[in-house]
C-alpha positions as CSV (number, residue, x, y, z in Angstrom):
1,X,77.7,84.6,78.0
2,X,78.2,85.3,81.4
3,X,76.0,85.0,84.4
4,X,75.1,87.1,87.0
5,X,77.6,85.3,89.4
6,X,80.3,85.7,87.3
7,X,79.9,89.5,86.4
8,X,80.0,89.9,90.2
9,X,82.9,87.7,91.0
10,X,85.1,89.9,88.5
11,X,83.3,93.3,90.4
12,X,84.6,91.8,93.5
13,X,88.2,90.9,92.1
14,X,88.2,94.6,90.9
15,X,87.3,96.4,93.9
16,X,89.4,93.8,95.9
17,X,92.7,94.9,94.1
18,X,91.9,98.5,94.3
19,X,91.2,98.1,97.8
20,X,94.9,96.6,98.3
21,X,96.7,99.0,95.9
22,X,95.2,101.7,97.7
23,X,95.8,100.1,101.5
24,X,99.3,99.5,100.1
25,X,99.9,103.1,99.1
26,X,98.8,104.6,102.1
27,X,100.6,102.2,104.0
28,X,104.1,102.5,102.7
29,X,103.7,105.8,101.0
30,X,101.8,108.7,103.1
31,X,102.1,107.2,106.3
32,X,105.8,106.2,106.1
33,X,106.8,109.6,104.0
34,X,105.1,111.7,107.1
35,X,106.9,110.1,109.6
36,X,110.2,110.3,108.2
37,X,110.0,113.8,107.7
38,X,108.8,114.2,111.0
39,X,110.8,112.1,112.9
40,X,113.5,110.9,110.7
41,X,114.6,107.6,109.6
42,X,114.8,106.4,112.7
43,X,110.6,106.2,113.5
44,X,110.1,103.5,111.4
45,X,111.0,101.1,113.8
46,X,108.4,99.5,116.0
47,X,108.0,101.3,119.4
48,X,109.1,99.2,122.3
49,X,106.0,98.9,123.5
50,X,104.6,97.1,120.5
51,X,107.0,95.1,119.7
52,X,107.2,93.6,123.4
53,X,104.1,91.9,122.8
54,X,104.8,90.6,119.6
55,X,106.4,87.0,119.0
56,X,110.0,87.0,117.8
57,X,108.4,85.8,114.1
58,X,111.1,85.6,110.9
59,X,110.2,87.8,108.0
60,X,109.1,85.1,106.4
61,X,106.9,84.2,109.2
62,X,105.0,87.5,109.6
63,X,104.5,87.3,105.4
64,X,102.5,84.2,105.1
65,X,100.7,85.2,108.3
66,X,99.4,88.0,106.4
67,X,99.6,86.7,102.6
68,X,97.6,83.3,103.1
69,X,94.8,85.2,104.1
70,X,94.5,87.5,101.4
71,X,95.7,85.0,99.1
72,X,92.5,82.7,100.5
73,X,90.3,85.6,100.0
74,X,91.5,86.6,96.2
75,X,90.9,82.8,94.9
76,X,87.9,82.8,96.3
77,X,86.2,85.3,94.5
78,X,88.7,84.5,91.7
79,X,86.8,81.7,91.6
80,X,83.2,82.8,91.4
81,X,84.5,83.9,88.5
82,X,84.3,80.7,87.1
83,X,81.8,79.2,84.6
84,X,81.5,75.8,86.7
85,X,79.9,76.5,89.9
86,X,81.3,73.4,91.3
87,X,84.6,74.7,90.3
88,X,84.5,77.5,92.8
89,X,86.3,77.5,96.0
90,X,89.9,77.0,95.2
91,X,91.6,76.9,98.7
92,X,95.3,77.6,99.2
93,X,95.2,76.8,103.1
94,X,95.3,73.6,102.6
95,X,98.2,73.5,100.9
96,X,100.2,75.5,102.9
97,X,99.1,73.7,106.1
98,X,100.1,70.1,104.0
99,X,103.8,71.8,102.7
100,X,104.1,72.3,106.1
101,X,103.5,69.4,107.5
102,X,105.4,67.2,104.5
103,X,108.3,69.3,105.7
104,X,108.2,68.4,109.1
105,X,109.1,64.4,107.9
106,X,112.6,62.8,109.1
107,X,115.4,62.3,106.9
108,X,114.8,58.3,106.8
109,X,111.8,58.8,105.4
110,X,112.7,60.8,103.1
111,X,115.4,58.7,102.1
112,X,113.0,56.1,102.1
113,X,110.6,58.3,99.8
114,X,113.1,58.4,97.4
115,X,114.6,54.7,97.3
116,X,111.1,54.0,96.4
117,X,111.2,56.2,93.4
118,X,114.3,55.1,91.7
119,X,113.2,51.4,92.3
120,X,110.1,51.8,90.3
């Protein structure tokens, strides 16, 4: 049987993804689909005046800017879901932060890393 928590946890997982579906399709669909017919294919790009002030960011980059967050924000409701209470609060932050700090090790280590695996 499920508790209160729990019915509300899957509300808020419910509304959550409806919320993004539908920022998504107005996003990408209306807004984009007006402008080209406007202005033609040429209006998606950024106008220089935005894109002055932003960082020169990979792809990449401005994705996980904008993914970790929501990511954060769907386990954590994902996990009020939970039976466990003490299971709740699944974090993905601190995993990307430790990737990207593994990543950042120098090649000796790493070569040290892995003479330590085969010897053992």
């Amino acid at each position: 049987m499920m508790n209160f928590r729990q019915r509300m946890g899957w509300v808020a997982v419910a509304l959550f993804l409806l919320l993004s579906v539908t920022v998504a399709y107005y996003v990408f669909e209306i807004i984009s689909l007006e402008q080209v017919q406007r202005d033609g294919i040429d209006s998606l790009a950024l106008p220089p005046a935005v894109s002055a002030h932003l960082p020169p960011l990979p792809l990449w980059a401005w994705a996980s800017v904008f993914l970790v967050p929501y990511l954060q924000l769907f386990l954590f409701l994902f996990s009020c879901t939970r039976a466990d209470p003490r299971a709740v609060g699944y974090c993905i932050l601190p995993v990307c932060i430790f990737l990207l700090c593994s990543r950042r090790g120098t090649a000796k280590s790493t070569n040290q890393r892995a003479g330590l695996l085969l010897h053992m």
